[in-house]
N, C-alpha and C positions, 0 to 999 in steps of 0.2 A: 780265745776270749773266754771269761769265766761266764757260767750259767746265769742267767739274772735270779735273782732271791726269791722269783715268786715261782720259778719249778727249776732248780737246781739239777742241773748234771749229774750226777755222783761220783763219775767215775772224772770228773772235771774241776770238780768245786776246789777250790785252794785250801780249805781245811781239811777236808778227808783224805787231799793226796799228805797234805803233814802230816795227819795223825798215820797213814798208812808207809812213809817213811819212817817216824819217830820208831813204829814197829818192827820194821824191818832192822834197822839199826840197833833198837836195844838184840834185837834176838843174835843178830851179827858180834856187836860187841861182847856180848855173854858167850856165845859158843867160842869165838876168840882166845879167850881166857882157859875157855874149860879144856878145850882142845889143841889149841897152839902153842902159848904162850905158858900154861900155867898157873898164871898172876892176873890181877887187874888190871891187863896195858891202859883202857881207858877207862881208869879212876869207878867210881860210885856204876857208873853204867855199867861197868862189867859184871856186878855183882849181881844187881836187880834187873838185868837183860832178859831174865826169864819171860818178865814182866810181857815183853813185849808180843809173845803170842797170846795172853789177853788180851792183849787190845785189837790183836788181830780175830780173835773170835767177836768179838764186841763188835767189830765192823764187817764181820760175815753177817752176823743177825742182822743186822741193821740193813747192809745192802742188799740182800736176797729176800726178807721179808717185807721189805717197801717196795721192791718188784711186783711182788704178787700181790699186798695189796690195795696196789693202786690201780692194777687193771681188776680187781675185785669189785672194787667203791663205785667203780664203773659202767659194773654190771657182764665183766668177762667171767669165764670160766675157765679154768687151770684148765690146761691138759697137761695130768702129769707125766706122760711119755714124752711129749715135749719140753717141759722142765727138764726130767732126766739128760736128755740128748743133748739141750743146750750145754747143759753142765758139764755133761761128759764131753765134749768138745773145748771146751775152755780149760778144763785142771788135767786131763790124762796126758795128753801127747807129749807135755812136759814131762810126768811124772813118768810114763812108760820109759821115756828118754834116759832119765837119771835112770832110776828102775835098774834098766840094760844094762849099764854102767858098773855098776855094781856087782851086778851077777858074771859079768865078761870078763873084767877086770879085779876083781875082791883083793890082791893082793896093791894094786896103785891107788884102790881106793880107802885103805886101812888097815884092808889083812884080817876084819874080824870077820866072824862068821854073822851074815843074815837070818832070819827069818823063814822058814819055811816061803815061796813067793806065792803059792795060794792066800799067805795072811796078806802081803801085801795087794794082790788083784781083785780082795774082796774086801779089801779095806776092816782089816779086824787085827790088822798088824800091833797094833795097840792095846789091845786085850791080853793082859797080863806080860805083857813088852819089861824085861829086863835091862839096865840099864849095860851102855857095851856092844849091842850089838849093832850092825853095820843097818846104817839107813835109818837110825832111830828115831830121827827127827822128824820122819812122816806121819809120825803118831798121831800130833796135833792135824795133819791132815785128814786121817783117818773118820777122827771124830766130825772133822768140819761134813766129811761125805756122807758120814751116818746122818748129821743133819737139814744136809740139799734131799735126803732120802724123807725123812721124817714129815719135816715140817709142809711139802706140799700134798701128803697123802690125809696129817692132818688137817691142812685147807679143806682140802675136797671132800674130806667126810663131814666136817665142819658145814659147809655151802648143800651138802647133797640132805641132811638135819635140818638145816633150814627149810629146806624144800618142801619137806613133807610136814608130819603131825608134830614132832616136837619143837618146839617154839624155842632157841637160842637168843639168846641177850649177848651187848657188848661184856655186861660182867662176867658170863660164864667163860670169855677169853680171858680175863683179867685172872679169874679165879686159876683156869686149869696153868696159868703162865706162873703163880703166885706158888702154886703145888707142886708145881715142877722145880720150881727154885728148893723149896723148902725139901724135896725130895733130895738134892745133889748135898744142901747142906746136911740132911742128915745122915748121907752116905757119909761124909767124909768124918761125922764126929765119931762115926760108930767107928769107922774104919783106923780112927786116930790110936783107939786103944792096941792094936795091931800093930802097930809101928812105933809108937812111942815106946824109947826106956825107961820112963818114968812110970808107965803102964805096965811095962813088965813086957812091951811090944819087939820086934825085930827091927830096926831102922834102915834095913836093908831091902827091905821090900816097900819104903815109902814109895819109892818109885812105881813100882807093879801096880802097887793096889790101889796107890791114890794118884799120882801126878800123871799117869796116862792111863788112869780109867775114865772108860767113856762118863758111867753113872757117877765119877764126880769131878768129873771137866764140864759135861753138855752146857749147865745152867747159865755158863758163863755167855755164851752163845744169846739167852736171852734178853738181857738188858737190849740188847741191841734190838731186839723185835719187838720188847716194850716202846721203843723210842718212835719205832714204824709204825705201831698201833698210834700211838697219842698223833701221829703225824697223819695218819689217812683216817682216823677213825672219830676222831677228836679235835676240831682243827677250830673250837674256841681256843681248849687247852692248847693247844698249841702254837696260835698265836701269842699267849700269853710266853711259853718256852721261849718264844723268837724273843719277843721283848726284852726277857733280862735274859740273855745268852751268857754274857758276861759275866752274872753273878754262878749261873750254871759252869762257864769256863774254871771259874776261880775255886768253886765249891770243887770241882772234879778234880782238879790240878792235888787243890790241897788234902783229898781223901785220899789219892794215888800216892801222892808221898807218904802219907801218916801210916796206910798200909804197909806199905812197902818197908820202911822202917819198922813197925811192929814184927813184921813178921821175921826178923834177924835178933831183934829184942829180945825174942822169947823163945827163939829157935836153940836145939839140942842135938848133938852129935847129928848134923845136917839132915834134921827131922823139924820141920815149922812143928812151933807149938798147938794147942787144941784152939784157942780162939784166931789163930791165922788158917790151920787147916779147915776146920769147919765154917767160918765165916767169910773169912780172911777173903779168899778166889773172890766168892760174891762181889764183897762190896767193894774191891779191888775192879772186879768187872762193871758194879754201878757207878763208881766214879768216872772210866774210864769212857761208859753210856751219857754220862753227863758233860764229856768233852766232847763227842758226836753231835751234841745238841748246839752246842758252841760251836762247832765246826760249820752248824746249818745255819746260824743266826745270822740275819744281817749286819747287827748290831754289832759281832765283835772281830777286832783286828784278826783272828784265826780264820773269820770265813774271805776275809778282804783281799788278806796278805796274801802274796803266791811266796812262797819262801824259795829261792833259788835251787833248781835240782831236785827240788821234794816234787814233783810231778813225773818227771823220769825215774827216778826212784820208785815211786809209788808205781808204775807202771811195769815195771821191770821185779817189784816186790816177789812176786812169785818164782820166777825162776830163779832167782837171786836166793831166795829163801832155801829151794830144792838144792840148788846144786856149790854152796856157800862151802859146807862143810869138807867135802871131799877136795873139793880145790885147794882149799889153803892146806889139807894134811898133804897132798903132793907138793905144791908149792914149800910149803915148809922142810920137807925132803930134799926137793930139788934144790934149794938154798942154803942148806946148813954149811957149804962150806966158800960163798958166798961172801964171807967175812959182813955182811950187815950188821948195823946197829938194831936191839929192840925197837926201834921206832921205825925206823928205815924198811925192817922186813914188818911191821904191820902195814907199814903206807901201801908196799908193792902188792903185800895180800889183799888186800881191801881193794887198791882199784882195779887187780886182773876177778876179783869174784864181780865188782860190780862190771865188769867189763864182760862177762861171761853171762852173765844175769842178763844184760841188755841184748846179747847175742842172742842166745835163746828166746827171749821176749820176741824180736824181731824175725828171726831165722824161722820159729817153730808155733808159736803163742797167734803171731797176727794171722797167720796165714789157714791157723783152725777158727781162730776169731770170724775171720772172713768168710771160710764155708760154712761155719755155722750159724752166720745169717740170711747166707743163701738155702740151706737144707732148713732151719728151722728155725723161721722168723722170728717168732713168738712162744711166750711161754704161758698161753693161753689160745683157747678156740677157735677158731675163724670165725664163729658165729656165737655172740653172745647169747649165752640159753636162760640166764635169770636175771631180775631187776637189781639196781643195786641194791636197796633195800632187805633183799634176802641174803645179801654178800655180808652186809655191817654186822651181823652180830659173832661170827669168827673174828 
């Protein structure tokens, strides 16, 4: 049954499991392309499927930051050891799994060379990550872990400020979220001249220096904790958000595309131009925050609708995402002489990864899920130590 509209599930709600499908799928149908097929098997989405680990960051912020702070507004206390351990409970076991895989097998898994595996066990795999090498796609993971790191130590220094002599406001959150944005944007213009030809830049280290660096991927991560804040912190405003949801779906929809098209518009030997690199990610991630909002709203058919299989999707997202890639290049091996149509050998790839996806979800995913409710309930205190009052202004 869906969550009623006045405290919403998240990992239930029928918008968040589409929008966390829509995700999973663009990044599937774009890796598809890049790696299987060659070509666009599925049209427009093949091309902008990158797309879709923004909207997976946009819905990390969003769901991880309205955890915390709603047992905040409450008057709980983080325990960030606890945070940690949850976390690390929920994204490793999968990721050790593939991980193995790779390093055991590197030849049925592509043949190229990884990573040093200290980058990937400390999650810094992505710090100057070259495009090519085997497991690359965890990068985006990378950064998501550097931000279950960040943001609850920022909490608690936040909450423990409050506590004493300096007096914090809701605006000083607003403010340092505001700076932090503008921080990734200005990474990425400076960084644009770097890689642009038109600059006189190398186009061959877009990749390195900007599409999986952390300082100018993080920001994207925020829209989604903007949206947490106006929701636990703010909740005139954000009565009013519920109210036109719709008009928030419509505006998000339409910014997502416009993006998305700019940024092929003006792009150069497969280098986005300067107003897509430097802007472009953002407000590609506020549009995508402005579908999250839609997704929470009573008001619109995205929070109403369950869309068939977008909830098994959405739940199986993860190890679907991890272990997509390596499957279809054996798959695609083990088939080439198969006699298949292009359509035929996408159908088979597509439903043995989601079939694989779900496996693992089931097999490996519930089963940490499950101890890590029993080892560590909560991602706060057993014993509230401040009023809410001292929690609101982080």
């Amino acid at each position: 049954m869906p969550a009623t509209p006045a405290a919403p599930d998240p990992s239930r709600n029928p918008g968040l499991d589409t929008l966390r499908a829509l995700a999973i799928a663009l990044v599937f149908v774009y890796h598809y392309a890049a790696f299987v097929s060659g070509r666009p098997t599925f049209g427009w989405p093949s091309v902008v499927g990158w797309s879709g680990v923004d909207l997976f960051f946009v819905l990390s912020g969003y769901l991880i930051a309205n955890q915390l702070f709603a047992g905040m507004v409450r008057g709980r206390t983080i325990s960030v050891p606890g945070f940690m351990a949850r976390r690390a409970l929920r994204t490793l076991p999968v990721f050790w799994l593939v991980l193995a895989a790779f390093f055991l097998w590197p030849q049925s898994m592509g043949g190229r060379t990884p990573p040093p595996l200290w980058r990937f066990l400390t999650f810094t795999q992505n710090l100057g990550l070259q495009p090519g090498t085997a497991f690359s796609h965890a990068w985006s993971l990378c950064i998501e872990e550097q931000f279950y790191v960040a943001l609850p130590l920022v909490l608690a220094g936040g909450a423990w400020l409050a506590r004493g002599r300096l007096r914090l406001a809701r605006r000083h959150g607003w403010a340092l979220l505001g700076g932090l944005v503008a921080l990734g944007v200005t990474a990425r213009c400076v960084r644009w001249f770097d890689v642009a030809p038109s600059a006189g830049g190398d186009p061959t280290q877009f990749s390195a220096h900007i599409y999986y660096a952390t300082l100018c991927r993080f920001d994207e991560l925020l829209p989604g904790v903007a949206v947490a804040m106006l929701r636990n912190f703010h909740p005139a405003a954000w009565a009013r958000a519920m109210a036109h949801g719709r008009a928030a779906g419509a505006l998000g929809l339409a910014g997502a595309l416009a993006i998305l098209w700019l940024a092929y518009a003006e792009s150069e030997d497969d280098v986005f131009g300067f107003f897509m690199t430097g802007f472009g990610y953002t407000l590609l991630a506020m549009s995508w925050a402005l579908l999250v909002v839609a997704a929470l709203s009573p008001a619109t058919p995205l929070r109403r609708v369950r869309v068939p299989g977008a909830a098994s999707l959405a739940l199986w997202s993860y190890s679907l995402y991890l272990s997509h890639k390596p499957l279809a290049h054996v798959l695609e091996v083990a088939l080439q002489g198969a006699g298949l149509g292009e359509y035929a050998l996408a159908a088979v790839i597509t439903a043995a990864c989601i079939a694989l996806g779900a496996l693992l979800h089931h097999g490996v995913e519930r089963p940490f899920l499950r101890l890590r409710d029993r080892l560590v309930p909560s991602n706060f205190r057993a014993v509230a130590a401040a009023p809410a009052a001292a929690a609101l202004p982080t």
